[in-house]
TILUMDO-302247 format. One record per residue (C-alpha): x, y negated, z. Coordinates in steps of 0.1 Angstrom, whole numbers, padded with zeros to 4 digits, always signed. Layout:
# residues N
XYZ ...
***
This chain:
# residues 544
+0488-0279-0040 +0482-0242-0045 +0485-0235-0001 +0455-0263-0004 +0433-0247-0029 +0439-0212-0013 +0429-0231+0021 +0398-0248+0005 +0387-0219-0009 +0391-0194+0025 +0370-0222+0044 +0345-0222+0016 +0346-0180+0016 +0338-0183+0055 +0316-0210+0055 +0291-0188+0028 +0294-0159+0048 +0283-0176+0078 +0256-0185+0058 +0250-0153+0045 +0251-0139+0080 +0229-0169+0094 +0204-0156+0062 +0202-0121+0069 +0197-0125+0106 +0166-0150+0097 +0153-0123+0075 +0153-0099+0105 +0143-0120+0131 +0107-0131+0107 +0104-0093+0096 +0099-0086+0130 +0078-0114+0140 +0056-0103+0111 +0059-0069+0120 +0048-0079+0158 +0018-0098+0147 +0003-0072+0127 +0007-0046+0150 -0018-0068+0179 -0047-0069+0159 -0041-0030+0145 -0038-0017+0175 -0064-0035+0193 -0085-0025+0169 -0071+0010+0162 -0082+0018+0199 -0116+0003+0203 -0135+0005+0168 -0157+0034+0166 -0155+0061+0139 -0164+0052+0106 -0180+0068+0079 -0152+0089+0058 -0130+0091+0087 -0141+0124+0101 -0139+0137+0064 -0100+0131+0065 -0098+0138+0103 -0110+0173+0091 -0089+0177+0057 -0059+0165+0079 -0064+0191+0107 -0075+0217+0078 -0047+0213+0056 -0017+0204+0076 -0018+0243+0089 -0020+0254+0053 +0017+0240+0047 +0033+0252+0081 +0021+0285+0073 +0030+0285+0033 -0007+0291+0023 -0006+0270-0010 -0028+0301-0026 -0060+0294+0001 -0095+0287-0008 -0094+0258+0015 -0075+0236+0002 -0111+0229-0019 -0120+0213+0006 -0124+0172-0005 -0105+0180-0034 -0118+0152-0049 -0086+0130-0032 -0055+0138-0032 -0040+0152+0003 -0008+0129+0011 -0026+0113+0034 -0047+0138+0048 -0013+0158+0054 +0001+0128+0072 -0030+0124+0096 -0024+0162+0102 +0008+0160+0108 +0003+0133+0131 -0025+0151+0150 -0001+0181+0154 +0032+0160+0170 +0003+0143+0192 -0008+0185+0205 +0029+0194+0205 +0038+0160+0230 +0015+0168+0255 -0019+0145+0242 -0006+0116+0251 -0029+0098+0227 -0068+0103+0220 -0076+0124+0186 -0094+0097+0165 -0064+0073+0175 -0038+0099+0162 -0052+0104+0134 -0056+0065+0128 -0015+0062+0129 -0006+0070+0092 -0029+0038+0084 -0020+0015+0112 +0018+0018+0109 +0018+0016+0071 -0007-0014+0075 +0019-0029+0100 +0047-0021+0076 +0034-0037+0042 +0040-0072+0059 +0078-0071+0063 +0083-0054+0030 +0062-0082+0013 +0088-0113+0033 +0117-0093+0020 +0107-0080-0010 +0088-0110-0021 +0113-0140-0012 +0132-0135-0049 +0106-0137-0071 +0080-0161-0053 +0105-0175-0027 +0112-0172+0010 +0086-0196+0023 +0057-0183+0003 +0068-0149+0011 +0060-0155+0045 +0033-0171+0043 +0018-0146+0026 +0030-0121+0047 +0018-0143+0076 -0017-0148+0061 -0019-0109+0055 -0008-0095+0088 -0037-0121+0106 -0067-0106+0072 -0094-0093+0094 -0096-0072+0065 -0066-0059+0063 -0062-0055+0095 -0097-0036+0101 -0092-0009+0069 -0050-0006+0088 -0072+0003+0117 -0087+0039+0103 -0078+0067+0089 -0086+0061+0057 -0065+0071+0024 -0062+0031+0012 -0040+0015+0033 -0010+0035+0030 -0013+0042-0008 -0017+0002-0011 +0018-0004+0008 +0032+0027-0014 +0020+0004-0045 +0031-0027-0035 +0066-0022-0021 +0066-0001-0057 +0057-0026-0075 +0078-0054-0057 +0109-0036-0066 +0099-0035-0102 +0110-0074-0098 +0144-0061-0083 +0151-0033-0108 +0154-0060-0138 +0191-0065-0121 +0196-0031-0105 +0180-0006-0130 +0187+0023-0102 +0157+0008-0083 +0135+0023-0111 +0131+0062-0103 +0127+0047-0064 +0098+0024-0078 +0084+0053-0097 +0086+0079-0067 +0071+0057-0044 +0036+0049-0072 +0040+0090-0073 +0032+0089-0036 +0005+0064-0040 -0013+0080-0065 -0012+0111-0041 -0027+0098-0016 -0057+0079-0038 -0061+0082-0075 -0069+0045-0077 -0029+0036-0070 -0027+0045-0115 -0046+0012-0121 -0013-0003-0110 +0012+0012-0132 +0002-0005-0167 +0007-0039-0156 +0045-0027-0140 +0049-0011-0173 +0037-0044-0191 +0064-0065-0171 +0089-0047-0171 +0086-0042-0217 +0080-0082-0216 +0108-0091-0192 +0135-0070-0213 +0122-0071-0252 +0108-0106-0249 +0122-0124-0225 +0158-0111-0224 +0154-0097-0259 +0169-0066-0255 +0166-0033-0250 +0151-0015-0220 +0172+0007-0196 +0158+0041-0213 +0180+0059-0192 +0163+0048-0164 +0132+0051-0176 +0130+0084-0184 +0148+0091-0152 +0113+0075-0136 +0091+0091-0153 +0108+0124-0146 +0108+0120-0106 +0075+0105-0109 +0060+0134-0121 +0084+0158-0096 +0072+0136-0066 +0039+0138-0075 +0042+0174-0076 +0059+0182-0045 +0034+0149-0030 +0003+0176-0036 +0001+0209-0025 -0032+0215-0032 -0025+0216-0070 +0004+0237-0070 -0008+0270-0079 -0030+0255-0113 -0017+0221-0115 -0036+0215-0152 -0066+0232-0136 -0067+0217-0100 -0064+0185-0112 -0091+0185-0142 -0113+0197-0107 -0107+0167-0094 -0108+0143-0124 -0134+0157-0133 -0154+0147-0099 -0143+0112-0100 -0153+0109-0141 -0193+0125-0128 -0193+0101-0097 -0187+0069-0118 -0215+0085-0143 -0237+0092-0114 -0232+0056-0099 -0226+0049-0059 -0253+0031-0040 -0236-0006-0030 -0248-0039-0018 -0234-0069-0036 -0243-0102-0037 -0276-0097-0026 -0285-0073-0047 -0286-0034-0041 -0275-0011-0073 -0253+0020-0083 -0230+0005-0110 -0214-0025-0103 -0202-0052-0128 -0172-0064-0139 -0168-0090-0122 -0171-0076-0085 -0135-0075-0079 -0129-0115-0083 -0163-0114-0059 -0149-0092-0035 -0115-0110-0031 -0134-0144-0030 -0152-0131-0001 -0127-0112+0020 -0097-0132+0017 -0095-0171+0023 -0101-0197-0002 -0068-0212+0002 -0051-0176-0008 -0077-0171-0041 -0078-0202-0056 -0044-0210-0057 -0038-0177-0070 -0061-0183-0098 -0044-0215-0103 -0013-0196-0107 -0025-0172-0130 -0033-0199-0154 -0004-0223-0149 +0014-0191-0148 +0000-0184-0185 +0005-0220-0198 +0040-0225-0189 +0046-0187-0210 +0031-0198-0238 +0051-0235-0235 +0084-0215-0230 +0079-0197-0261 +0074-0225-0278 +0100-0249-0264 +0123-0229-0241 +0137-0257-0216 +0127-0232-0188 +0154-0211-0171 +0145-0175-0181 +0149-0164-0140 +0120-0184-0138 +0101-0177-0170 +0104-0137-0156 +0093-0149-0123 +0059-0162-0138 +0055-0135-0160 +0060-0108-0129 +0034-0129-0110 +0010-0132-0143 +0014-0096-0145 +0011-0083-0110 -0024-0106-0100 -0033-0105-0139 -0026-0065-0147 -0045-0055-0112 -0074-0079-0123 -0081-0063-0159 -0078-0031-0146 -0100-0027-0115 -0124-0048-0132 -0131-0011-0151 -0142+0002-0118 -0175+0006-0125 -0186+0020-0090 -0176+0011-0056 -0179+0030-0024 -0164-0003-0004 -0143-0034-0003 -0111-0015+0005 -0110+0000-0030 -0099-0036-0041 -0075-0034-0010 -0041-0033-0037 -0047-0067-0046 -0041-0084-0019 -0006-0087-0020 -0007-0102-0050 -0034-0127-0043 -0015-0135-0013 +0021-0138-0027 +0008-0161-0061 -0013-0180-0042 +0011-0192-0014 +0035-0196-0039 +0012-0221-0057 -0001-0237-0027 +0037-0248-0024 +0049-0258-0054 +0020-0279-0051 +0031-0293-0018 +0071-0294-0030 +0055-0317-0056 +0037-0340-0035 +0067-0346-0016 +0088-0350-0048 +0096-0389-0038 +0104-0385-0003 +0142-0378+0000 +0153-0347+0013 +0116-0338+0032 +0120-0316+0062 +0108-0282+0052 +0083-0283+0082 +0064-0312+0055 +0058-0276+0031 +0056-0247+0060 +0030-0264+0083 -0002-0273+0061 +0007-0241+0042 +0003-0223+0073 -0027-0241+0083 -0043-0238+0047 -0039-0197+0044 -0035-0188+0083 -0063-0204+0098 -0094-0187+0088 -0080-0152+0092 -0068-0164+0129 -0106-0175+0137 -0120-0148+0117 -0099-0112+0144 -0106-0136+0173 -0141-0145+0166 -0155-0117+0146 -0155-0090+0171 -0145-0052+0147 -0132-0080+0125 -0151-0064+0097 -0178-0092+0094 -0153-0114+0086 -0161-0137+0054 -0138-0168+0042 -0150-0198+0044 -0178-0210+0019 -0200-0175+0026 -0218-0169+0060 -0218-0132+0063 -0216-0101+0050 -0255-0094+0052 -0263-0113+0022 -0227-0111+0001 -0213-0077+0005 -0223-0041+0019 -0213-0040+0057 -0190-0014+0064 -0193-0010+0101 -0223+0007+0115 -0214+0004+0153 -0231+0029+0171 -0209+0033+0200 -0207-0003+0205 -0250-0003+0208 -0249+0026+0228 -0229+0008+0250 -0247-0019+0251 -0281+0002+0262 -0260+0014+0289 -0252-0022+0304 -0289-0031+0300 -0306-0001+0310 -0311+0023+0337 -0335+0052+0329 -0331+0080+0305 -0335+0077+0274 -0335+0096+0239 -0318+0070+0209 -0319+0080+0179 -0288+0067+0153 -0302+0063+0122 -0278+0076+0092 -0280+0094+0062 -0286+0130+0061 -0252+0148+0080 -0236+0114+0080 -0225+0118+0120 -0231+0157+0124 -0225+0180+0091 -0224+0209+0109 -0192+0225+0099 -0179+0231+0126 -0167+0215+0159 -0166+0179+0145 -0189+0154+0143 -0195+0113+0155 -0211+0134+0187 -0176+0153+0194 -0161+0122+0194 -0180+0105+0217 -0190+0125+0246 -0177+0099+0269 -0209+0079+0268 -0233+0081+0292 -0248+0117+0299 -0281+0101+0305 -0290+0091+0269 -0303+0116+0245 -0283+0107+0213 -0295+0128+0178 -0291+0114+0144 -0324+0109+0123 -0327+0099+0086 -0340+0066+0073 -0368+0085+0054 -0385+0101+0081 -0426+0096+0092 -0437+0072+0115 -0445+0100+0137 -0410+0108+0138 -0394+0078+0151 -0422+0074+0179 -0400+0105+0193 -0375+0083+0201 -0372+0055+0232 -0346+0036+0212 -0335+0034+0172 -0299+0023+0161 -0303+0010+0128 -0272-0002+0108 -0272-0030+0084 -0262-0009+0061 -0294+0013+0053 -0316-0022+0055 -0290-0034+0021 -0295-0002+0005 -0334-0001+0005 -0342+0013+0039 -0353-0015+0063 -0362-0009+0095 -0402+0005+0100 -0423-0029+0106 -0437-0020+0137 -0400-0013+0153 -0389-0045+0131 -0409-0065+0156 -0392-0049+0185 -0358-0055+0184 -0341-0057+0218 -0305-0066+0205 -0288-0076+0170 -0248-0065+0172 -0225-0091+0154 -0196-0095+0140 -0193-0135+0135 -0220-0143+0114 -0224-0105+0097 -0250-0085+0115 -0236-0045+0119 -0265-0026+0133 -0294-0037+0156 -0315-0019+0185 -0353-0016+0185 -0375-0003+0214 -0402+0018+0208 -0434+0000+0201 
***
């Protein structure tokens, strides 16, 4: 009897490591799948979208302060330079403009500078699979991973060198092993190094740490009932702060002083209000509910309404297992991480109240994504509840349809993919403030479609493409266009006098939202409207 047990029990031992094998090796094989499909679209993207407003701003803090740390100058004046953001980043595009000098070139500037964002863009899919699969499960981790890595929005902002997309993977990962430190406490000073690095490389990333805080005291003292890991704790806190330090140069030789500089700045900007198009209205404050707006617009119904579904089921089942507690607790603190995650990021990015663009609300995302998928199948589990034993294609393929489609359509219909809008809006140019101006992409266009000289003027705002620093500017950067045109920038605010200078104007979308429409006798000679879907970016008028 005892051989037969020890038997039984060694073919049970292998048969559950096979499994375990057969598990891990899925894992893999779908975090590089994800991995693959995000990196098409960033790439692609990455290489053909022309620069952006802000990006030359980094592109000259990286290549400004990246020589500042090789050479140990923490004590220079320049490091004033956009001190109003933290430099992680910036370093990073540096550093990554330097390996691309030291290799030979191999790559164009503007794209080497646009790596820091498009691999950590790439990366936050498979860390959202693996991370996510415990607390919302495996199939609505990837299909929120899978929804993500095919977000024209995402997948544009991944596409720049911008400071949000790799502070919101620094978050998120951060914040997913919050859920993971419950059992293995150590996790805690990673979780809090890895915010510390978010919050150097854009302020906003602080926003997030209240509602990891709130889980994390609700999980242990009212869930669990017990107390929290102090150790730990203080342990985080403590390499938070060092990380932080060693995360920003800039501050090193005043921390208290450098950073009141900078907090200061963002404290007058929100006073002073940012200039923003939302909802067909132009203004300098927003409200409080332009974050839910924003989200509803970007992302696809069939992520945000689940997610707010969850949030409130999410709520109602709390409140019911405080009351009656039939629920297991693993999935009590399940709910309550996804209540606090999407709920927590909610309540405090509502108190934004200015914003410069959509991709400040970037860090929710993964959290819209992750609750609503999660909803969208526990819904479908529950539809199928009579049917024995359903296949789990019945769950995986409307899911995938419901939260994969419109994204698909949206990067291979929408060329820049910025346009994009989900599915009840029809545009940016009445919803939200367009973000790309696309004046290569116009000049381009005049140079297919014309033959003669011409002088084209590119409408911006004052030392928007040229600031006259120094060698840098949206002319540097494009000096492969045609010789023959005559590009300058001019201001919306200049006499008609002015303008009748010019052969051609390039006027973005943009400056029509924010009060400066094109001059009505140009306005009734335009020669060509650039679009992305249904979102118009800039258009071309001949002189009248």
């Amino acid at each position: 009897m005892g051989e037969l047990v020890s038997s039984r029990s060694s073919a049970t031992e292998t048969e559950a490591a096979r499994y375990s094998s057969t598990s891990h090796l899925l894992a893999l094989s779908l975090s590089l799948f994800l991995t693959a499909v995000a990196l098409v679209p960033r790439v692609l993207l990455a290489t053909r979208l022309d620069m952006v407003t802000d990006e030359i701003v980094y592109f000259r803090a990286g290549r400004l302060y990246f020589p500042l740390v090789t050479h140990l100058q923490f004590w220079s004046t320049a490091w004033s330079y956009n001190y109003e953001h933290p430099p992680l980043v910036k370093l990073l595009i540096g550093a990554a403009l330097a390996l691309n000098n030291t290799i030979g070139h191999p790559l164009p500037d503007l794209l080497a500078a646009r790596l820091p964002g498009l691999l950590s863009g790439t990366l936050l899919l498979p860390a959202i699979y693996l991370l996510g699969r415990r607390p919302f499960g495996a199939q609505a981790a990837f299909l929120a991973a899978l929804s993500l890595a095919l977000s024209p929005w995402l997948s544009y902002f991944s596409a720049l060198a911008y400071l949000d997309m790799p502070m919101t993977t620094l978050i998120t990962v951060a914040f997913l092993l919050i859920w993971h430190a419950r059992a293995r406490p150590g996790l805690y000073p990673v979780a809090a190094a890895l915010a510390a690095l978010a919050f150097a490389s854009k302020y906003t990333a602080i926003l997030a740490v209240p509602p990891m805080i709130l889980y994390t005291l609700y999980h242990f003292c009212v869930l669990e009932r017990r107390r929290p890991p102090l150790k730990y704790g203080l342990l985080a806190v403590g390499i938070g702060v060092l990380v932080f330090l060693l995360a920003d140069p800039a501050i090193w030789t005043n921390p208290p002083k450098r950073l009141y500089h900078s907090f200061l700045f963002e404290l007058q900007h929100a006073i002073n209000g940012h200039d923003f198009f939302l909802a067909g209205h132009y203004m300098t404050h927003v409200p409080r509910w332009t974050v839910l707006y924003i989200l509803l617009v970007k992302l696809s119904v069939f992520l945000t309404i689940p997610a707010g579904l969850f949030l409130l089921y999410g709520l109602f089942q709390l409140v019911r297992f405080h009351l009656r507690p039939t629920m297991e607790l693993e999935r009590a603190s399940a709910l309550a991480f996804g209540v606090c995650w999407l709920g927590g990021l909610l309540l405090t990015f509502c108190l934004l109240n200015i914003v410069v663009g959509t991709h400040y609300h970037l860090p929710l995302a993964p959290a819209v994504a992750l609750t609503g998928c999660a909803a969208l199948v526990a819904v479908l589990k529950a539809g199928l509840a009579r049917i024995p034993r359903p296949h789990p294609a019945y769950v995986l393929v409307p899911a995938l349809l419901a939260t994969c489609t419109s994204h698909l359509l949206g990067l291979l219909t929408v060329p820049a993919a910025e346009g994009y809008t989900s599915e009840p809006f029809q545009g940016e140019n009445t919803t939200l403030q367009v973000a790309y101006p696309g004046y290569r992409d116009a000049v381009l266009w005049l140079a297919q479609h014309t033959d003669k000289p011409a002088r084209v003027g590119l409408v911006a705002r004052d030392q928007t493409l040229d600031k006259k620093i120094d060698d840098l500017s949206w002319f540097a950067f494009n000096r492969d266009l045609p010789a023959r045109f005559q590009l300058e920038e001019v201001t919306p605010d200049q006499p008609a006098e002015v303008y009748q200078r010019y052969d051609y104007l390039i006027w973005p979308a943009h400056l029509q939202q924010r009060n400066a429409p094109l001059p009505a006798p140009w306005a009734h000679h335009i020669i060509y409207v650039f679009t992305g879907g249904q979102t118009t970016y800039c258009v071309i008028a001949a002189r009248p």
